[in-house]
N, CA, C and O of each residue as an XYZ file, in Angstrom:
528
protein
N      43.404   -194.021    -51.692
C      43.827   -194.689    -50.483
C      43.254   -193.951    -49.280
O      43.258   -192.728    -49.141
N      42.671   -195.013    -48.272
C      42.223   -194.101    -47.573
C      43.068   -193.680    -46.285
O      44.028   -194.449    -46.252
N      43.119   -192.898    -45.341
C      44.082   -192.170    -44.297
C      43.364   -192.481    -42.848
O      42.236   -192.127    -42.505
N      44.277   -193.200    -42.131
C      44.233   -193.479    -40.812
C      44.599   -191.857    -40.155
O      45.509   -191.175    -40.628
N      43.857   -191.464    -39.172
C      43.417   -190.629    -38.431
C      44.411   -191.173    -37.076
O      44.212   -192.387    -37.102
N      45.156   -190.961    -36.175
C      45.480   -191.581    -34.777
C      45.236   -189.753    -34.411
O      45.350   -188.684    -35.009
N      44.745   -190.368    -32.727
C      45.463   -189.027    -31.835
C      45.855   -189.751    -30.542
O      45.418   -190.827    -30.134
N      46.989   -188.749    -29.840
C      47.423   -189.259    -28.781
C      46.591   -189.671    -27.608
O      45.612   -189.153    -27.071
N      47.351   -190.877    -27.348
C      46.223   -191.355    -25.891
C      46.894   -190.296    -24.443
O      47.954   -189.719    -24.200
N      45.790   -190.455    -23.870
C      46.098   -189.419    -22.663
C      46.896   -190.430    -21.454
O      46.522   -191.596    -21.327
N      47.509   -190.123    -20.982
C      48.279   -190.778    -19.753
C      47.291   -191.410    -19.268
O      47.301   -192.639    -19.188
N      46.121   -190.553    -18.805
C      45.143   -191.332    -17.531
C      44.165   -192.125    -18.244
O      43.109   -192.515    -17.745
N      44.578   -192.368    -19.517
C      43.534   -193.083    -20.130
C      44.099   -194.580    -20.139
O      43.345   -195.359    -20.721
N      45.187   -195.111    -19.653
C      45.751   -196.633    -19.499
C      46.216   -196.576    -18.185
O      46.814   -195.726    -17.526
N      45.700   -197.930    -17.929
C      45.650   -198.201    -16.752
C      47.174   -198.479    -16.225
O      47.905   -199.122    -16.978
N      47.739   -197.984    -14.847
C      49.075   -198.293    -14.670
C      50.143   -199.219    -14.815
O      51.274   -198.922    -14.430
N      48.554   -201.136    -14.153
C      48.880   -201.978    -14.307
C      49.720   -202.688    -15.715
O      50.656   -203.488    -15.706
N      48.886   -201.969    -17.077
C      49.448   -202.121    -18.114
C      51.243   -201.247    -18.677
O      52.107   -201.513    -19.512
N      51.085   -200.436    -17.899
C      52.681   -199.815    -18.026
C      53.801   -200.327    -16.983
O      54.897   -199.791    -16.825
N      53.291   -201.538    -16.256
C      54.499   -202.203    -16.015
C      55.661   -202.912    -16.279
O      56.825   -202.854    -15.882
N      54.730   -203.925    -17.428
C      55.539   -204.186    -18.710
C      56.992   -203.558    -18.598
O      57.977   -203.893    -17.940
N      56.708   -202.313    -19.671
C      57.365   -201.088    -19.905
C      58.701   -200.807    -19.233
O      59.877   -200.983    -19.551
N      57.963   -200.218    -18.009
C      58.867   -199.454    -16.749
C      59.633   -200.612    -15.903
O      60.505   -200.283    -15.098
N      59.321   -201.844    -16.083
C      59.756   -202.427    -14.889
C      61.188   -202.930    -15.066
O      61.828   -203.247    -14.064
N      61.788   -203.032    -16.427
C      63.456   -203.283    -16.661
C      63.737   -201.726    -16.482
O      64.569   -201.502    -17.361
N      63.518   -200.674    -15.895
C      63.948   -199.728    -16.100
C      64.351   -198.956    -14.531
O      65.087   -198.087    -14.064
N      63.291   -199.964    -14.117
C      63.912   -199.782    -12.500
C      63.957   -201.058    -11.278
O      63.363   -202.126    -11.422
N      64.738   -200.718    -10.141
C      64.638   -201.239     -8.994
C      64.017   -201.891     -8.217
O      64.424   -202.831     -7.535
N      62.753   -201.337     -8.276
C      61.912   -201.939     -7.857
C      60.921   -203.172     -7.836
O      60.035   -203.228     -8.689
N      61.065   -204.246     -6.795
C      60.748   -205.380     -7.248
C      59.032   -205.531     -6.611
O      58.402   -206.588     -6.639
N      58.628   -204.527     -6.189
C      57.254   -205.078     -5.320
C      56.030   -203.989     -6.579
O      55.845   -202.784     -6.749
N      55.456   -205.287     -7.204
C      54.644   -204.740     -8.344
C      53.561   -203.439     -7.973
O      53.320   -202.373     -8.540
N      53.051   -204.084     -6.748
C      52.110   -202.721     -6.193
C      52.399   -201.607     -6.037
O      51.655   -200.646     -6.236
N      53.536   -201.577     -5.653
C      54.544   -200.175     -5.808
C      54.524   -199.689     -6.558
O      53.930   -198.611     -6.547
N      55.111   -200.121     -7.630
C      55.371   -200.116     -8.878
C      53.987   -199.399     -9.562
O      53.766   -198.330    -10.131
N      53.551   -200.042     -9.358
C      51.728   -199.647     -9.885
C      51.884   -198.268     -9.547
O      52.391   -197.481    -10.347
N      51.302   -197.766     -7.913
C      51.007   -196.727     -7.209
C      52.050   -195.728     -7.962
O      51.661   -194.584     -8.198
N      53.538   -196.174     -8.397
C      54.719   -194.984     -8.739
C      53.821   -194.771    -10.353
O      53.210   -193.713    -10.503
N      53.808   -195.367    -10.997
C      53.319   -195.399    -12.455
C      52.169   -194.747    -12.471
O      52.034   -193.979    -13.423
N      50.945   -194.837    -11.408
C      49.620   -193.943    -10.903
C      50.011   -192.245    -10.613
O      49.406   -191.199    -10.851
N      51.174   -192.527    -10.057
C      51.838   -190.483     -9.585
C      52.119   -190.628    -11.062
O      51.136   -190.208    -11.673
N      52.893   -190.976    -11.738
C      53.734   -190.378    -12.817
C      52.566   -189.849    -13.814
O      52.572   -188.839    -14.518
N      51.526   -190.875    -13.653
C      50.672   -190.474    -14.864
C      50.067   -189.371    -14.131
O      50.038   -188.463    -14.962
N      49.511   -188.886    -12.921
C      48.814   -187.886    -12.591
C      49.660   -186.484    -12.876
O      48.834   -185.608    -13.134
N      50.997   -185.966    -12.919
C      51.391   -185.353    -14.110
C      51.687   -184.047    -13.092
O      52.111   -182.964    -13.494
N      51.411   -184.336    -11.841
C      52.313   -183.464    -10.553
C      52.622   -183.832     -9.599
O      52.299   -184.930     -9.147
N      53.384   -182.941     -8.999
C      53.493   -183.826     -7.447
C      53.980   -182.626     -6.240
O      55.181   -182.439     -6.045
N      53.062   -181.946     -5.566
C      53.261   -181.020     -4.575
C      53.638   -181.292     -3.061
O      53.129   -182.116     -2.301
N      54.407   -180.614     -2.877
C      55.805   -181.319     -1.489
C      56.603   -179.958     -0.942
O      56.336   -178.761     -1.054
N      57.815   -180.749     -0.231
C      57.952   -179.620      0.867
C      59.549   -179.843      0.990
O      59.831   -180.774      1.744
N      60.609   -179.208      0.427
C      62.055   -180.168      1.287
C      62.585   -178.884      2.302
O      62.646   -177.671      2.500
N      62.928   -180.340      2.781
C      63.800   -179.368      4.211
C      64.678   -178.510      3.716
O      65.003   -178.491      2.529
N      65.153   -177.683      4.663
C      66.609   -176.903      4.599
C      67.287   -176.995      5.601
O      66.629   -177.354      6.577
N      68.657   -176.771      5.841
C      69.205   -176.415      7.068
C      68.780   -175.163      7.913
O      68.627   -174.000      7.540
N      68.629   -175.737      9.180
C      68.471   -174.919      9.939
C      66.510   -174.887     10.446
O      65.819   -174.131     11.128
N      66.289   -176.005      9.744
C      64.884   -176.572     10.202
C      63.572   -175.894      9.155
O      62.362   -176.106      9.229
N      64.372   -174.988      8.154
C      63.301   -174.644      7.085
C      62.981   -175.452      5.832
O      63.705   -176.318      5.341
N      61.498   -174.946      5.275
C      61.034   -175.608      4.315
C      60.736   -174.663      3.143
O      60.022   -173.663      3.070
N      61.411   -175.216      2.365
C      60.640   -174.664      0.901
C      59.366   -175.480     -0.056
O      59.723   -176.510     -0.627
N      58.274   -175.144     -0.184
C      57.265   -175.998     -0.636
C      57.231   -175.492     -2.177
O      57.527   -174.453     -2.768
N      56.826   -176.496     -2.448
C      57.517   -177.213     -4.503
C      56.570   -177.631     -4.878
O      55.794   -178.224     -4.129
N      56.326   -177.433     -6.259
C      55.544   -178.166     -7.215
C      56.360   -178.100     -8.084
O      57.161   -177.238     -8.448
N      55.896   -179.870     -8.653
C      56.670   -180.192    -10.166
C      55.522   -180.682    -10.677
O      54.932   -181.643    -10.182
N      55.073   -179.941    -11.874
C      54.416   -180.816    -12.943
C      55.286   -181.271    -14.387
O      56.138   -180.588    -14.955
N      54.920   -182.280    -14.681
C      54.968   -182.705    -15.978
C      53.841   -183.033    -17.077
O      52.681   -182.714    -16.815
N      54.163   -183.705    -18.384
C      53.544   -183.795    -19.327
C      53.801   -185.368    -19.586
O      54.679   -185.715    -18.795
N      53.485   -186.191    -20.188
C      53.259   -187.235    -20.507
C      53.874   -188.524    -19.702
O      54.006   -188.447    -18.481
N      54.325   -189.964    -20.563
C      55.122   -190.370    -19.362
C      54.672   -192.106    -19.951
O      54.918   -193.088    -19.250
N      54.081   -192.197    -21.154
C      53.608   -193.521    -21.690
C      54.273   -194.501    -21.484
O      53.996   -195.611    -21.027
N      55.675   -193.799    -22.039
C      56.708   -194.874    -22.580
C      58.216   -194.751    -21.410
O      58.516   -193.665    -20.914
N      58.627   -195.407    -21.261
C      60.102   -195.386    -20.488
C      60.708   -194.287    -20.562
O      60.895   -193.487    -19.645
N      61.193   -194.171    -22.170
C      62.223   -193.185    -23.081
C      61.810   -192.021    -23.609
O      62.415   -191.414    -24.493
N      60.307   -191.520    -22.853
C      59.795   -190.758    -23.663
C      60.305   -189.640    -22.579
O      60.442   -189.635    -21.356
N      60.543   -188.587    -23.754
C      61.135   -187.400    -22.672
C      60.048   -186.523    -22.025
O      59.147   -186.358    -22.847
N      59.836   -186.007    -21.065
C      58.637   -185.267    -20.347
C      59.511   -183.516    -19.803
O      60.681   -183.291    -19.495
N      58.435   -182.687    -19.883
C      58.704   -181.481    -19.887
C      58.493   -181.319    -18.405
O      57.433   -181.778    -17.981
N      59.248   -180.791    -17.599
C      58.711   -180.838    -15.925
C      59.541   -179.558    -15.770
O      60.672   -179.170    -16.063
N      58.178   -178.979    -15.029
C      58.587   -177.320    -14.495
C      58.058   -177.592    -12.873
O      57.008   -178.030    -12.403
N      59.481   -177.045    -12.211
C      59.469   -177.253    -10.732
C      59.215   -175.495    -10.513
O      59.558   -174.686    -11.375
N      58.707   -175.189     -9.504
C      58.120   -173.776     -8.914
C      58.162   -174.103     -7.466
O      58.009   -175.156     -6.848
N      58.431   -172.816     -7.094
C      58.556   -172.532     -5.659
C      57.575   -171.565     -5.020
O      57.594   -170.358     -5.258
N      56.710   -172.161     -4.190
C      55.907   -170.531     -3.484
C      56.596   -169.547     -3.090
O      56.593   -168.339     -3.324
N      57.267   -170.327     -2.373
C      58.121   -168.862     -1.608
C      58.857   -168.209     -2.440
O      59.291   -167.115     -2.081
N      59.167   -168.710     -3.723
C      60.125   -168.065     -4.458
C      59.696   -168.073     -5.520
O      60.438   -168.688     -6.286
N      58.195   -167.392     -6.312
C      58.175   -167.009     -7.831
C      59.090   -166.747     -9.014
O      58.893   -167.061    -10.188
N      60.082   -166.141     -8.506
C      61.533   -165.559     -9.419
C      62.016   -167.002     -9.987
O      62.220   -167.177    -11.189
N      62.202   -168.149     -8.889
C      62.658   -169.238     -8.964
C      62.185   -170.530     -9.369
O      61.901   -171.383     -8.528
N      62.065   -170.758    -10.782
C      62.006   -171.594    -11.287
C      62.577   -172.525    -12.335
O      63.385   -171.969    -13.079
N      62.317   -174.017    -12.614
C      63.095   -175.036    -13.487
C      62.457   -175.295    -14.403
O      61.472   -176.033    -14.398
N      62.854   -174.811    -15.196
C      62.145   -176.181    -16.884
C      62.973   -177.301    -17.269
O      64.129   -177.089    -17.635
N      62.530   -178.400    -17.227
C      64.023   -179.180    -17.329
C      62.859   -180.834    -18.217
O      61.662   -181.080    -18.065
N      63.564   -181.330    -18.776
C      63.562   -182.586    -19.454
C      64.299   -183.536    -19.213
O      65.524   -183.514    -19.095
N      63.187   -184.920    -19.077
C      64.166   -186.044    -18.529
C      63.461   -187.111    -19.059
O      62.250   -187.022    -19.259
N      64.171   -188.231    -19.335
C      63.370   -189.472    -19.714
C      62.027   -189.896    -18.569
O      62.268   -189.782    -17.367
N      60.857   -190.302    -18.950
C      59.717   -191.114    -18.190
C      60.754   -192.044    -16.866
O      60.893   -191.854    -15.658
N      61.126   -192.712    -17.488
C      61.917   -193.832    -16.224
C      62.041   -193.258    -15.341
O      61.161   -193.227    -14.481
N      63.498   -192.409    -15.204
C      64.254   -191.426    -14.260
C      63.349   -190.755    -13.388
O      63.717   -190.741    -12.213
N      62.144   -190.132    -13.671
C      61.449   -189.665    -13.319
C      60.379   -190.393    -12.438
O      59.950   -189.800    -11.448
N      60.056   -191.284    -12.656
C      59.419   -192.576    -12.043
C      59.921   -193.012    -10.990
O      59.211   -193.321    -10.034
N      61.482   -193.134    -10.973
C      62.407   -193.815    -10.345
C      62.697   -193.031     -9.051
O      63.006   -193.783     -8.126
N      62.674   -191.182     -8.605
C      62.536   -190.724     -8.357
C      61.555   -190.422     -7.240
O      61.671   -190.169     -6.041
N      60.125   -190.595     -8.445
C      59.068   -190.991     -7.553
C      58.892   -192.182     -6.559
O      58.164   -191.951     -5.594
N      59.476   -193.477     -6.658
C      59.051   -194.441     -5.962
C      60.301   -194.003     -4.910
O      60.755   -194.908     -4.210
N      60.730   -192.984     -4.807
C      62.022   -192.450     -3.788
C      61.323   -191.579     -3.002
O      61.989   -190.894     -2.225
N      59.773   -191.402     -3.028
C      59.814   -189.942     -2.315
C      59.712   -190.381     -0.256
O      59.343   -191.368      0.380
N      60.204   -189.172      0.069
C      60.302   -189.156      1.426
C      58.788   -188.746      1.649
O      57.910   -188.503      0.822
N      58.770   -188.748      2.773
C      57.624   -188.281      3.705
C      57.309   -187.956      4.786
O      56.526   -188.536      5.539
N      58.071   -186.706      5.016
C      58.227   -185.861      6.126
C      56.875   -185.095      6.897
O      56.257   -184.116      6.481
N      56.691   -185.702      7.872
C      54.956   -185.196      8.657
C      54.191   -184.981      7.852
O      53.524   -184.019      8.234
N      53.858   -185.330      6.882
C      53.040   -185.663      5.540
C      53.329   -184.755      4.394
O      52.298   -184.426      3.807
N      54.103   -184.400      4.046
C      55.032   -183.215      3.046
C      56.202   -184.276      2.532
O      57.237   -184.717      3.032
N      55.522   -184.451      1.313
C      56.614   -185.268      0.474
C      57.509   -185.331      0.012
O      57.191   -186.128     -0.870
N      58.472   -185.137     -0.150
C      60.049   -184.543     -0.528
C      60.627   -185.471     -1.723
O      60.638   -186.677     -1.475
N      61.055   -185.105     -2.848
C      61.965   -186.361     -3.889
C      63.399   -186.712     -3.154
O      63.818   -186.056     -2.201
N      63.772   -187.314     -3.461
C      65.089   -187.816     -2.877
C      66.347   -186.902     -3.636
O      66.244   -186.453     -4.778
N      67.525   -186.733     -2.772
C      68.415   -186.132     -2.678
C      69.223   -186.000     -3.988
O      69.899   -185.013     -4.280
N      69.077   -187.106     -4.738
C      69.127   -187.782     -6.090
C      68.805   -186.767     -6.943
O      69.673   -186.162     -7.573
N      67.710   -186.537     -7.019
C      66.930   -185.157     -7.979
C      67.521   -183.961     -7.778
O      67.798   -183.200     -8.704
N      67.741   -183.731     -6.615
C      68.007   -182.320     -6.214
C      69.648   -181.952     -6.863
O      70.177   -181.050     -7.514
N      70.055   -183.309     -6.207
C      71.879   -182.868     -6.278
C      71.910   -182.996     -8.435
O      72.695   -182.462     -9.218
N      70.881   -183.785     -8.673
C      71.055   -183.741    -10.316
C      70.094   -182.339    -10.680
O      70.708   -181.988    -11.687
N      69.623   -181.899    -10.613
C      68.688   -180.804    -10.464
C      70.029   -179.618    -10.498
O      70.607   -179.394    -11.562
N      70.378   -178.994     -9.358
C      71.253   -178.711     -9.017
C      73.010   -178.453     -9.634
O      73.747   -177.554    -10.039
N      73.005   -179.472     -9.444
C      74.587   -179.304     -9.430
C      74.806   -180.684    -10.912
O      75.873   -180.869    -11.499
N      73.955   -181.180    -11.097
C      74.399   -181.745    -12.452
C      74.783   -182.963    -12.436
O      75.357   -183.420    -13.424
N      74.498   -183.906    -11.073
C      75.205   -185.131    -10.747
C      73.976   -185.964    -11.096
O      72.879   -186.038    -10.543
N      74.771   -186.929    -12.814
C      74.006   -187.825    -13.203
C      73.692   -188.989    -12.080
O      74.541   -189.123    -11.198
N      72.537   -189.837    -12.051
C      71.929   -191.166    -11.546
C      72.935   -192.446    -12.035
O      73.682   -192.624    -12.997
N      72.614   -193.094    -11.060
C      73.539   -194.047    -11.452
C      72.443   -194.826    -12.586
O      71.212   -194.821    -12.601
N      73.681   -195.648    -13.739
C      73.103   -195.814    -14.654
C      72.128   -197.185    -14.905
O      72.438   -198.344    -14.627
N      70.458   -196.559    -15.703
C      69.611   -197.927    -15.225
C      70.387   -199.010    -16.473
O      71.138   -198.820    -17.430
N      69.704   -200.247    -15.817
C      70.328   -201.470    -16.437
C      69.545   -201.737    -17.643
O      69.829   -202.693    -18.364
């Protein structure tokens, strides 16, 4: 008998348009182009930004992740801080959530920020409200 060979396809190797399908019972968002552009970040597999603090400061962030094909597929995302090497996240979350997130980001004098959502679940542990 002979043996099928597969290897994994790479994120940037399908086009976004085709992972709408997918993602789109999984979120909010009703304007497809959007949708597209959020599914285009997710697959590029980082996203470097800036959030405020009180008192008018910024801490600047990178989060990368790893994959992101499928809705339910879980992705490995390590958030880092410049200012703060000591301080970092390894954390796992479904593709969706993560997506969902993204089509949330702020954009503060061109320093992108995730929404408050991430942080306070990041943080302090406060699940998303639940997708449909």
């Amino acid at each position: 008998m002979e043996q099928i060979s597969t290897k994994p396809i790479s994120s940037s190797a399908v086009a976004p348009s085709a992972l709408v399908p997918l993602f789109a019972p999984y979120c909010q968002e009703h304007d497809l182009a959007r949708l597209e552009q959020g599914l285009a970040r997710l697959q590029s597999g980082e996203l470097k930004g800036s959030r405020p603090l009180l008192g008018g400061e910024c801490r600047a962030f990178s989060l990368v992740w790893e994959g992101g094909l499928a809705p339910l597929e879980q992705l490995s995302c390590q958030l880092r801080f410049a200012q703060l090497p000591q301080v970092d996240y390894n954390v796992e979350l479904p593709a969706h959530r993560l997506l969902a997130w993204l089509l949330e980001l702020s954009d503060q004098h061109g320093d992108l920020d995730l929404p408050d959502a991430f942080w306070s679940w990041l943080i302090l542990g406060v699940e998303p409200a639940a997708a449909p």
